[in-house]
LOTOR-444853 format. One record per residue: residue number from 1; x, z, y of N, C-alpha, C in turn. Coordinates in steps of 0.05 Angstrom, whole numbers, plus 5000, padded with zeros to 4 digits. Atoms other than C-alpha are relative to their C-alpha. Layout:
LOTOR-444853
[NUM [X Z Y] [X Z Y] [X Z Y]]
...
This chain:
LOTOR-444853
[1 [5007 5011 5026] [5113 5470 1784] [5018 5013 4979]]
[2 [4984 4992 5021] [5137 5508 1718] [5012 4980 4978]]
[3 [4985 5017 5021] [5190 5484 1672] [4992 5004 4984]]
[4 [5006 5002 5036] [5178 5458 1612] [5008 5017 4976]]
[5 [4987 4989 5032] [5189 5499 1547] [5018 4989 4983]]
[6 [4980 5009 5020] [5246 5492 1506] [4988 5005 4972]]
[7 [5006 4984 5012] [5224 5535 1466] [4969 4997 4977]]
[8 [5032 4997 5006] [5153 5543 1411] [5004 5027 4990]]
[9 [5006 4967 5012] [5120 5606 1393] [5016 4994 4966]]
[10 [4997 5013 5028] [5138 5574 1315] [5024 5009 5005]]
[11 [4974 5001 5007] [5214 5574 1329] [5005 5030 5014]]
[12 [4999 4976 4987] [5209 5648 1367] [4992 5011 4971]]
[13 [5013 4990 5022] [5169 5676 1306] [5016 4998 4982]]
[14 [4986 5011 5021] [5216 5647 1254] [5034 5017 5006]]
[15 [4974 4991 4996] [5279 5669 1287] [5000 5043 5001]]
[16 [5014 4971 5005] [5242 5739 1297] [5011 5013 4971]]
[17 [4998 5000 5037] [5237 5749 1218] [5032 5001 4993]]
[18 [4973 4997 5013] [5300 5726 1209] [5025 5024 5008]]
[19 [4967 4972 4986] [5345 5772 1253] [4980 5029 4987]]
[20 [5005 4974 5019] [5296 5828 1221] [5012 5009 4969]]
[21 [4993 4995 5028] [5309 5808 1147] [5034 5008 5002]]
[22 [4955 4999 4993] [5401 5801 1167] [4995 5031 5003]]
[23 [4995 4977 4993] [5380 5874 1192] [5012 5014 4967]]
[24 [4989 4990 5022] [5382 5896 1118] [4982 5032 4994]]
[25 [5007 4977 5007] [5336 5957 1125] [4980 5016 4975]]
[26 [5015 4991 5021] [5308 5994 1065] [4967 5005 5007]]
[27 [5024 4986 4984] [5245 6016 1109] [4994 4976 5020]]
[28 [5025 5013 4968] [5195 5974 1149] [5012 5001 5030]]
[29 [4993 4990 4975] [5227 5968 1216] [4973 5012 5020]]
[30 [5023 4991 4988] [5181 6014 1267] [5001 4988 5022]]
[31 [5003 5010 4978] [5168 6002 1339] [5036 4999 5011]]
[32 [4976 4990 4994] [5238 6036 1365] [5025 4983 4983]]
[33 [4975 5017 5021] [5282 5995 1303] [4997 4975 5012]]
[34 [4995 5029 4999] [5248 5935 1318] [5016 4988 5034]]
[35 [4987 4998 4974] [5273 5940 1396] [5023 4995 4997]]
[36 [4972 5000 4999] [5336 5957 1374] [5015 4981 4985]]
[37 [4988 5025 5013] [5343 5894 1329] [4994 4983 5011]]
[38 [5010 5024 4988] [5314 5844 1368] [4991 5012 5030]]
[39 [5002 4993 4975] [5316 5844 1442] [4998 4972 5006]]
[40 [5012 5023 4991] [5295 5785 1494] [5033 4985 5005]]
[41 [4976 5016 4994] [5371 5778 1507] [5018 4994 4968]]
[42 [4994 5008 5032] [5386 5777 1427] [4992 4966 5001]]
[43 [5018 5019 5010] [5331 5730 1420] [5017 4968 5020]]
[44 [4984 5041 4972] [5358 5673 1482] [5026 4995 4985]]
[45 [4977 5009 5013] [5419 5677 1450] [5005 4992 4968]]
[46 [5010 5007 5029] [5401 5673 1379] [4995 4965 5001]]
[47 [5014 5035 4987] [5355 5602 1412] [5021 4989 5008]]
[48 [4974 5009 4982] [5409 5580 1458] [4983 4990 5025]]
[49 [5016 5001 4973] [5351 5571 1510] [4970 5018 4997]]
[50 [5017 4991 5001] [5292 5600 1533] [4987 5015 5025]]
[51 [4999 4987 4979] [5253 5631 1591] [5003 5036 4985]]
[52 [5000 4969 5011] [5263 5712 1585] [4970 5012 5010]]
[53 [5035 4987 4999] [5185 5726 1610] [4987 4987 4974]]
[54 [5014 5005 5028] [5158 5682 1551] [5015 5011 4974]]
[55 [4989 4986 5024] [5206 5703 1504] [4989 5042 4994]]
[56 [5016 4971 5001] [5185 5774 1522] [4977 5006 4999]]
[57 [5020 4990 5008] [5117 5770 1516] [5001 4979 4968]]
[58 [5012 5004 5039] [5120 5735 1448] [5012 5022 4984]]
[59 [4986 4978 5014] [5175 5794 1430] [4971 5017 4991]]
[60 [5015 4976 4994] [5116 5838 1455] [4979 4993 4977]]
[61 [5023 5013 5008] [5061 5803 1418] [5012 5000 4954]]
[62 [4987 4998 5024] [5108 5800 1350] [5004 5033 4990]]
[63 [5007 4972 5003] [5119 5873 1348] [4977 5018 5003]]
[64 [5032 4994 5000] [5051 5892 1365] [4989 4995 4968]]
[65 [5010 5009 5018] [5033 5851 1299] [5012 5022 4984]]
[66 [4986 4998 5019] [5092 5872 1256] [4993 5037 5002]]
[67 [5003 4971 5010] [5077 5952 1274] [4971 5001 4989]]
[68 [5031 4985 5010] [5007 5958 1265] [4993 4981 4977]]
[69 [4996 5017 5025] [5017 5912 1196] [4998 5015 4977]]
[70 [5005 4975 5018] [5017 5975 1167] [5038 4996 4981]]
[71 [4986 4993 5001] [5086 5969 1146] [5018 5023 4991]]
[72 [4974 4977 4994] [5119 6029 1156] [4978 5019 4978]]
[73 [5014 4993 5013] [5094 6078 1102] [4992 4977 4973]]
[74 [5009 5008 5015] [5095 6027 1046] [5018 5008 4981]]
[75 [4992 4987 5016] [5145 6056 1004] [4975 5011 4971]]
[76 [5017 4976 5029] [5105 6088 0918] [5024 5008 4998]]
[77 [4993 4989 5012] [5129 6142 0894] [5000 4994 4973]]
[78 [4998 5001 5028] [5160 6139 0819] [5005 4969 4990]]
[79 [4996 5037 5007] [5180 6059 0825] [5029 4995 5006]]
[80 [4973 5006 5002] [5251 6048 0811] [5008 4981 5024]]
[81 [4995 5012 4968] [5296 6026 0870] [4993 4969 4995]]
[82 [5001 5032 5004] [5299 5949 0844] [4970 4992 5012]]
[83 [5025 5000 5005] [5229 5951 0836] [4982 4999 5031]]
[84 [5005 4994 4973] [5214 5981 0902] [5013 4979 5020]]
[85 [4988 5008 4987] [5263 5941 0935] [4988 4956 4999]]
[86 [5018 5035 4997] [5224 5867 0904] [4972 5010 5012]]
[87 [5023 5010 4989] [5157 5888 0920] [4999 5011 5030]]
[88 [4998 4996 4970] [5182 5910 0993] [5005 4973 5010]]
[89 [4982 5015 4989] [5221 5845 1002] [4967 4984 4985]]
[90 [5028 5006 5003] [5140 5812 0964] [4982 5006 5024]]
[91 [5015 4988 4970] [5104 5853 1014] [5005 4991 5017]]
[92 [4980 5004 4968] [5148 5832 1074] [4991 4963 4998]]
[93 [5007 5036 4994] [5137 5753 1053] [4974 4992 4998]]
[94 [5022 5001 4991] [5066 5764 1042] [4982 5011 5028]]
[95 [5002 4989 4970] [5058 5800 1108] [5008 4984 5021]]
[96 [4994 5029 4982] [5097 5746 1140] [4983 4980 5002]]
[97 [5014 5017 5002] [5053 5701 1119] [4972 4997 5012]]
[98 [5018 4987 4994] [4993 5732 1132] [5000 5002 5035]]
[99 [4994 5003 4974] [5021 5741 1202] [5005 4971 5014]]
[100 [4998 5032 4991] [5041 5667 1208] [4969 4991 5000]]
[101 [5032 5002 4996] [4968 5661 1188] [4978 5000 5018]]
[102 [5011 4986 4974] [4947 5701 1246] [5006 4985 5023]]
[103 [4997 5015 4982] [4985 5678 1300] [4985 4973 4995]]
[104 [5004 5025 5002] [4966 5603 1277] [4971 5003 5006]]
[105 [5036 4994 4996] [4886 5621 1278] [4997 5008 5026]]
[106 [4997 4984 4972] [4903 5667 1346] [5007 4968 5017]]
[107 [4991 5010 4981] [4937 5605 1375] [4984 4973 4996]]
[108 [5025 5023 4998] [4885 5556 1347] [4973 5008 5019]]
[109 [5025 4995 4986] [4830 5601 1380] [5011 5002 5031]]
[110 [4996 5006 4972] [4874 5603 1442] [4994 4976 5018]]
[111 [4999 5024 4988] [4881 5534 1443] [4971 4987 4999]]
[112 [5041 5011 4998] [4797 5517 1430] [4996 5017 5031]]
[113 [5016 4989 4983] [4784 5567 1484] [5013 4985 5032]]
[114 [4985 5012 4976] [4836 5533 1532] [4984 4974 4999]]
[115 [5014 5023 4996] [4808 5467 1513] [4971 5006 5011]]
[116 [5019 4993 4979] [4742 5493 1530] [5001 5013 5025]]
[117 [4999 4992 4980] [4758 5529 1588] [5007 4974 5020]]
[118 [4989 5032 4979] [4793 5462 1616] [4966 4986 4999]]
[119 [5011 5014 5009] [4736 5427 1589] [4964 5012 5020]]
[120 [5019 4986 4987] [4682 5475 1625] [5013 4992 5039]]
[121 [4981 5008 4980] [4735 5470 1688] [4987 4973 5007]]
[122 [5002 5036 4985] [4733 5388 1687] [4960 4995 5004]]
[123 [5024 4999 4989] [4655 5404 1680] [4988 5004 5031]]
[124 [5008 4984 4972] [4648 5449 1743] [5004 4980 5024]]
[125 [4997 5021 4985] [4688 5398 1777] [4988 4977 5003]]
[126 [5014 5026 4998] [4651 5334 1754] [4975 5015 5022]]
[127 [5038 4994 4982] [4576 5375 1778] [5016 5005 5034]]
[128 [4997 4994 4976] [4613 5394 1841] [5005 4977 5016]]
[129 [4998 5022 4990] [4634 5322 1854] [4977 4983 5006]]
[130 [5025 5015 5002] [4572 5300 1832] [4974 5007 5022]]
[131 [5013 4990 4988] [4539 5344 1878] [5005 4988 5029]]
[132 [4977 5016 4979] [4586 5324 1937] [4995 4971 5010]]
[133 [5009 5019 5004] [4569 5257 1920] [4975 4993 5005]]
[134 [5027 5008 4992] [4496 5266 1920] [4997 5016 5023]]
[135 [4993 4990 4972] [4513 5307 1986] [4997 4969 5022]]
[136 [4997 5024 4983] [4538 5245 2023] [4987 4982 4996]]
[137 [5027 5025 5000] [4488 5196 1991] [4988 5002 5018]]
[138 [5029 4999 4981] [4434 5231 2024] [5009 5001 5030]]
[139 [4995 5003 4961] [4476 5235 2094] [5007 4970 5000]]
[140 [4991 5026 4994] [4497 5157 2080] [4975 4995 5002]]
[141 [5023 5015 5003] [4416 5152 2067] [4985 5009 5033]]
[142 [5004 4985 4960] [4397 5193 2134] [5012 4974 5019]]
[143 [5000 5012 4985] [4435 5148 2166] [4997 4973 5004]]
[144 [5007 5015 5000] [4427 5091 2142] [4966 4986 5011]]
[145 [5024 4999 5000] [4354 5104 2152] [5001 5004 5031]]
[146 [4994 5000 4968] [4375 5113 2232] [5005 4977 4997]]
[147 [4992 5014 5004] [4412 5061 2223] [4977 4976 5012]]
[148 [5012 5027 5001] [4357 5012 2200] [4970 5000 5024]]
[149 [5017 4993 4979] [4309 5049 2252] [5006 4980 5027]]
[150 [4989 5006 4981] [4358 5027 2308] [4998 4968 4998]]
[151 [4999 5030 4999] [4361 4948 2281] [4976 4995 5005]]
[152 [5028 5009 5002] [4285 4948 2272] [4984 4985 5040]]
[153 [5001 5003 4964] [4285 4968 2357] [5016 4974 5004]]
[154 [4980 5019 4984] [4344 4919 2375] [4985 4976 4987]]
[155 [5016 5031 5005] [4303 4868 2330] [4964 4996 5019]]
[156 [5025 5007 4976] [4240 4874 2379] [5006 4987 5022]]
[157 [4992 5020 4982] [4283 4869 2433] [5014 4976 5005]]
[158 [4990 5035 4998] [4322 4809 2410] [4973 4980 5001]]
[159 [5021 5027 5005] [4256 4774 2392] [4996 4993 5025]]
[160 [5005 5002 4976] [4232 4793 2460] [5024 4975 5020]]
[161 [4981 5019 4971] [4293 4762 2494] [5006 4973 4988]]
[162 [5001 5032 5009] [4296 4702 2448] [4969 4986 5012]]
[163 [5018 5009 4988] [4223 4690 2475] [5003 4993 5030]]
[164 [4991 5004 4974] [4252 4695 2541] [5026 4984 5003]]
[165 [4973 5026 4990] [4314 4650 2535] [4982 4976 4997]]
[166 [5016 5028 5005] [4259 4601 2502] [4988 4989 5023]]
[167 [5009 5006 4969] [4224 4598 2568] [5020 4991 5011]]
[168 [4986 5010 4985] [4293 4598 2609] [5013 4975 4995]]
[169 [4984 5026 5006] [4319 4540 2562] [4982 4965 5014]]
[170 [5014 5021 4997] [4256 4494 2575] [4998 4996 5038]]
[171 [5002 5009 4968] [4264 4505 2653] [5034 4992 5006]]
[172 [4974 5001 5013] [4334 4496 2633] [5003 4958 5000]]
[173 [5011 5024 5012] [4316 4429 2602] [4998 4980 5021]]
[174 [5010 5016 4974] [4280 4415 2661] [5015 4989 5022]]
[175 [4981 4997 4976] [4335 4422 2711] [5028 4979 4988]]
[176 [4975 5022 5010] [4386 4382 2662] [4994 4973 5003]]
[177 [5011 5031 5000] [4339 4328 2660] [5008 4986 5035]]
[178 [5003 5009 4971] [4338 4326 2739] [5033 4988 5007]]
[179 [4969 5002 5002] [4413 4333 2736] [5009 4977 4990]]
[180 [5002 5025 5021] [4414 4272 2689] [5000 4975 5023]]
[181 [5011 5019 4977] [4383 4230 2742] [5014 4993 5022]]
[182 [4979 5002 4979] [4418 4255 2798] [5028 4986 4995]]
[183 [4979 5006 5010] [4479 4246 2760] [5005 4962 5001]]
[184 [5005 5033 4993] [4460 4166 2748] [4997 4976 5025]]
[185 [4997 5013 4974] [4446 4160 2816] [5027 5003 5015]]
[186 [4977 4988 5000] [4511 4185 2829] [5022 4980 4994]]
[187 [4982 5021 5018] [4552 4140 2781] [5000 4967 5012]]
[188 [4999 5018 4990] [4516 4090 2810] [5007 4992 5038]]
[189 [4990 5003 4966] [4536 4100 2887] [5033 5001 4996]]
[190 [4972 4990 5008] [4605 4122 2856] [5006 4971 4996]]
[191 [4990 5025 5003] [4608 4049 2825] [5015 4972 5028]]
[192 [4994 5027 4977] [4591 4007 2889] [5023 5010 5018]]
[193 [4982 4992 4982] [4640 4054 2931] [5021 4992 4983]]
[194 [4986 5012 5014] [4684 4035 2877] [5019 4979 5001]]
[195 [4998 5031 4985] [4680 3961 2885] [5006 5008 5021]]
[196 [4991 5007 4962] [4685 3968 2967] [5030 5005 4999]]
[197 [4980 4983 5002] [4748 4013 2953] [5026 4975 4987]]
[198 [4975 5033 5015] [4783 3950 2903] [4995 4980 5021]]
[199 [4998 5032 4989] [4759 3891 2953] [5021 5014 5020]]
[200 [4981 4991 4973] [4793 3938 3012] [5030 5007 4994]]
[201 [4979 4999 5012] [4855 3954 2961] [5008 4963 5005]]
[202 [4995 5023 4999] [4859 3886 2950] [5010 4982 5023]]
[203 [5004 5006 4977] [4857 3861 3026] [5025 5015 5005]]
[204 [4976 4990 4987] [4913 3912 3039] [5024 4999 4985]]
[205 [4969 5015 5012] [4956 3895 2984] [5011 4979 5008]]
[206 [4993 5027 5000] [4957 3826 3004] [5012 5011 5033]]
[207 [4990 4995 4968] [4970 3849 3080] [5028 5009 4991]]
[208 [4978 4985 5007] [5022 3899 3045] [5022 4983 4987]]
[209 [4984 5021 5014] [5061 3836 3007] [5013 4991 5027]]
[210 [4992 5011 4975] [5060 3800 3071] [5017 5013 5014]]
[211 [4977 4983 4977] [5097 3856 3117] [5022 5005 4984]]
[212 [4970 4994 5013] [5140 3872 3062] [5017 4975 4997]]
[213 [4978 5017 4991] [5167 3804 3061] [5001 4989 5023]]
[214 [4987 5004 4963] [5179 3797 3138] [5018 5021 5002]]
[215 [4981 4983 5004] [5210 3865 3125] [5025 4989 4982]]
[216 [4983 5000 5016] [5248 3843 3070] [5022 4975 5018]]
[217 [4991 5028 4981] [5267 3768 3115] [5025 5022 5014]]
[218 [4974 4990 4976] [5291 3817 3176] [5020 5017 4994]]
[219 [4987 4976 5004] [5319 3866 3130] [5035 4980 4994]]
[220 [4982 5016 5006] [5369 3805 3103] [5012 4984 5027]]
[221 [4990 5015 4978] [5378 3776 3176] [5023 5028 5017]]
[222 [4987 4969 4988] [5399 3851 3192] [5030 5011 4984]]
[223 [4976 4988 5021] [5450 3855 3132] [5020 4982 5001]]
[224 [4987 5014 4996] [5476 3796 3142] [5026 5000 5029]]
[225 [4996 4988 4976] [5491 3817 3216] [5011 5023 4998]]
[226 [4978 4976 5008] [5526 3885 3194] [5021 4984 4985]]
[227 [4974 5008 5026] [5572 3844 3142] [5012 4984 5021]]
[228 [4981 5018 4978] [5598 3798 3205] [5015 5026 5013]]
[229 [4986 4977 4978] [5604 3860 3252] [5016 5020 4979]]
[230 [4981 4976 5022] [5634 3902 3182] [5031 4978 5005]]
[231 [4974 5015 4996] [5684 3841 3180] [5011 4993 5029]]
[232 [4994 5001 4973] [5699 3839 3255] [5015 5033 5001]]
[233 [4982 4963 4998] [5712 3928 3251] [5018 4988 4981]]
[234 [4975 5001 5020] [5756 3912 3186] [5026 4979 5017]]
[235 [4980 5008 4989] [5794 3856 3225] [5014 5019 5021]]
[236 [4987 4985 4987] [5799 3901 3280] [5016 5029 4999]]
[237 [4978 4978 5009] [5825 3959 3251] [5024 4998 4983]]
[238 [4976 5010 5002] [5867 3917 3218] [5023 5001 5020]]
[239 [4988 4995 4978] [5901 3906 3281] [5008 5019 5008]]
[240 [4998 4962 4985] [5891 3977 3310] [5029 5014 4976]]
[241 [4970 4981 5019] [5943 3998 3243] [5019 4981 5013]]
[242 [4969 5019 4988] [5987 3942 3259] [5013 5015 5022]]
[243 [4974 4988 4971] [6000 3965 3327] [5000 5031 5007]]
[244 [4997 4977 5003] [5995 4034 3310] [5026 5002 4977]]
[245 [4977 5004 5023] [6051 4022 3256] [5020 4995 5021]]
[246 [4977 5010 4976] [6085 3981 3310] [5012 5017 5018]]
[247 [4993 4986 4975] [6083 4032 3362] [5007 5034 4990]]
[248 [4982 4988 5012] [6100 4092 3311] [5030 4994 5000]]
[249 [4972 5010 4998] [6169 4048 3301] [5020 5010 5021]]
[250 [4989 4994 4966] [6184 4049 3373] [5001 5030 5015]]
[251 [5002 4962 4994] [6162 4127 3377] [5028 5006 4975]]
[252 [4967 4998 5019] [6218 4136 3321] [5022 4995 5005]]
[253 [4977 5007 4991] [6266 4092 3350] [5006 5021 5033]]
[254 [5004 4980 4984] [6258 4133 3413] [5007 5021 4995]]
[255 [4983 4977 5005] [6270 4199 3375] [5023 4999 4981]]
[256 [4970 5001 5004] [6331 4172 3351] [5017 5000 5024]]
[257 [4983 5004 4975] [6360 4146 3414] [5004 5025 5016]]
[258 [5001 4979 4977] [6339 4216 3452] [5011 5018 4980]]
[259 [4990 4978 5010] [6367 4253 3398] [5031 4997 4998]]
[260 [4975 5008 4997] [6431 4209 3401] [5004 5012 5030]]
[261 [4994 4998 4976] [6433 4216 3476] [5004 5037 4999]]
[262 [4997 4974 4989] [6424 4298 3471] [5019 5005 4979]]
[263 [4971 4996 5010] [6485 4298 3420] [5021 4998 5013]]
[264 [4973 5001 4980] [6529 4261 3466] [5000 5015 5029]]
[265 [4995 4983 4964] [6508 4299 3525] [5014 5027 4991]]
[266 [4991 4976 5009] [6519 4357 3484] [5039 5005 4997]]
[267 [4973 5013 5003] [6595 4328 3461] [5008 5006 5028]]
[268 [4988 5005 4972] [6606 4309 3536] [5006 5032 5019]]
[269 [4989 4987 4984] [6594 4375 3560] [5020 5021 4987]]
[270 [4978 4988 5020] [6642 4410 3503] [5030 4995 5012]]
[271 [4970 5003 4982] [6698 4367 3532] [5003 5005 5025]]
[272 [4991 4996 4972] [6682 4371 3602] [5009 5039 4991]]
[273 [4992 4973 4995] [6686 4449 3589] [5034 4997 4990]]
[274 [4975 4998 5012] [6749 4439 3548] [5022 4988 5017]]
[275 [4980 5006 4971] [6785 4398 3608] [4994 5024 5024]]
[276 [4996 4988 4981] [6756 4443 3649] [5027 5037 5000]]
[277 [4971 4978 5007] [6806 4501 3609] [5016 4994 5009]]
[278 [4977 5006 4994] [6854 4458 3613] [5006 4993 5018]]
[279 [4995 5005 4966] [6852 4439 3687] [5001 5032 5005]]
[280 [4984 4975 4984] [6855 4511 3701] [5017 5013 4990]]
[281 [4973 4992 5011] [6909 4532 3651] [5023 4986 5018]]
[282 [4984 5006 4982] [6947 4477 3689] [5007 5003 5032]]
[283 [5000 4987 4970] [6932 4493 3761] [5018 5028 4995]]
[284 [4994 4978 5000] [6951 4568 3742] [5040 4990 4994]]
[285 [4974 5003 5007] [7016 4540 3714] [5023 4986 5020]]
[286 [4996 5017 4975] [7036 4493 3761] [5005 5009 5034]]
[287 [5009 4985 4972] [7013 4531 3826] [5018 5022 5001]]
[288 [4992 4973 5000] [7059 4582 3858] [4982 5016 5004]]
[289 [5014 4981 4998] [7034 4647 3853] [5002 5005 5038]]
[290 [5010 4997 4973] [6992 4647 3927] [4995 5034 4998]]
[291 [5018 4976 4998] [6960 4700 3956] [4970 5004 4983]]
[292 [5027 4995 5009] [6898 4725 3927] [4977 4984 5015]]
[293 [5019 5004 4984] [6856 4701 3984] [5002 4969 4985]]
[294 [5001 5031 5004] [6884 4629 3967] [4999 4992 4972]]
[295 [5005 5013 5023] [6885 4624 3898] [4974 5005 4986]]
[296 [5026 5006 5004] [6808 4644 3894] [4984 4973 5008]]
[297 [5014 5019 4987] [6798 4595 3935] [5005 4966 4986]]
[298 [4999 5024 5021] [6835 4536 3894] [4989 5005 4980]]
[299 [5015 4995 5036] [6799 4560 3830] [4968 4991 5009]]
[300 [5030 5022 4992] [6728 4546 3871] [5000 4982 5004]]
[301 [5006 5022 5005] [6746 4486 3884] [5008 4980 4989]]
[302 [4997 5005 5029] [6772 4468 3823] [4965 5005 4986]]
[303 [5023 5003 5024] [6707 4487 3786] [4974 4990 5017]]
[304 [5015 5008 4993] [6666 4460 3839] [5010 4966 4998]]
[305 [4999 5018 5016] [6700 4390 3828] [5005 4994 4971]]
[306 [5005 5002 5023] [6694 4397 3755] [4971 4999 4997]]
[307 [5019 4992 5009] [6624 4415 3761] [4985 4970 5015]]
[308 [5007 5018 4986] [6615 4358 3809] [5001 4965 4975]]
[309 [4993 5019 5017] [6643 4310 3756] [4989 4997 4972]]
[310 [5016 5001 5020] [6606 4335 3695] [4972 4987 5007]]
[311 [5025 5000 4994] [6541 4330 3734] [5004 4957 5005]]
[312 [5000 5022 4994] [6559 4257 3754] [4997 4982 4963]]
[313 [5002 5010 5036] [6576 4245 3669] [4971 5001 4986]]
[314 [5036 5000 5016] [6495 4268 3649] [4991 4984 5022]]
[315 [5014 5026 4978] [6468 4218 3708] [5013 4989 4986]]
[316 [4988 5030 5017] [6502 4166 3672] [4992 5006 4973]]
């Protein structure tokens, strides 16, 4: 999509002129002057915007005018400089003008022929839409025209098959009616089995009252009879702790007494060993030194009545 214009031919044209007139030249600028006074990079910078392709073809399009304006060659002979110098700087603003004239008529006939060209354009396009349009009518009318071909058939065969449900409804009919009947006879065997079903409910509820309270009687002769024998186990396990308490005691007193007794046995045999030192420190002391043969022999039986006499102290 092209950017917008900063720019109008009006303010190109105007700035044109002017950087010609600042030039100052006595003579018509020609093709080659006007180049060399006005260029596309003068001109953008002159504007302070502008594209450099449009600016160059309006350059192109301005010089085109301004040479073949006839211009160049307007100098008379025998007309004092002043003289010469107003009706050049006359000439130049009627030529301007004349040129502003131009372009304006040039860019009015651009702009009619653009509007008509658009305007021929949005034609081409309406008949082509319109054509397009009456394109697809006639394939929406084609088909439609299938279309209403196809409902015309499916409406034969609906009729047809609505003539044929009409038949299947009235044997239909026929069969509901029977159904009807059956049904009543039905309702009515359903009733009396009904009835038989409540007198025989009835008959067994009343049986079912009855057993349940003989059940209920033996169930209370039976509970009553656990709550004696519950209070008979509770007494007796009452008991059963008691003399399980009791006979714990006696297991306790017991592992006191046997733990007393294996202290003093223990004691008893500390001292017997400790007399037994001292019965043979004193024998040794006491005793002349025997022979060997004989003083083995008082030392065995020395520790065989010691051993005789401890053993008699644990029996007791």
């Amino acid at each position: 999509m092209p950017r917008p214009a900063t720019t109008t031919p009006d303010q190109i044209r105007s700035t044109v002129l002017a950087m010609l007139a600042e030039a100052g030249d006595a003579t018509p600028a020609t093709g080659a002057r006007f180049r060399k006074l006005v260029s596309v990079r003068k001109l953008r910078a002159r504007l302070g915007a502008g594209d450099p392709a449009t600016l160059s073809r309006a350059l192109n399009a301005i010089e085109a005018e301004v040479v073949r304006s006839g211009l160049s060659e307007i100098a008379i002979p025998g007309l004092p400089p002043e003289i010469a110098e107003q009706m050049h700087a006359l000439w130049q603003a009627a030529v301007a003008v004349q040129l502003d004239d131009v372009v304006r008529l040039k860019r009015e006939a651009q702009e009619a022929i653009d509007a008509a060209e658009a305007a021929r354009t949005d034609a081409e396009m309406r008949v082509e839409l319109l054509r397009q349009e009456i394109t697809e009518l006639r394939s929406a009318l084609t088909a439609r025209d299938a279309e209403l071909a196809d409902v015309r058939a499916q409406h034969a065969l609906v009729h047809e098959r609505c003539a044929t449900l009409d038949a299947a409804a009235v044997e239909r009919q026929a069969a509901l009616d029977a159904a009807v009947t059956k049904h009543a006879e039905l309702d009515r065997a359903h009733v009396e089995a009904l009835a038989a079903a409540q007198h025989r409910y009835e008959a067994l509820s009343k049986q079912l009252l009855q057993e349940t309270a003989h059940q209920r009687e033996a169930l209370k002769k039976e509970h009553a009879q656990s709550a004696s024998q519950l209070k008979f186990a509770e007494r007796r396990i009452a008991a059963l702790e008691a003399e399980r308490d009791r006979l714990d005691g006696e297991l306790a007193h017991e592992r006191e007494a046997r733990q007393q007794a294996v202290g003093e046995a223990l004691a008893l045999k500390a001292v017997n060993a400790q007399q037994h030192a001292q019965l043979g420190d004193l024998l040794r002391d006491i005793a002349p030194k025997p022979s060997r043969a004989t003083t083995h022999t008082g030392l065995a039986s020395a520790k065989r009545t010691a051993s005789g006499t401890a053993a008699k102290r644990k029996s007791k």
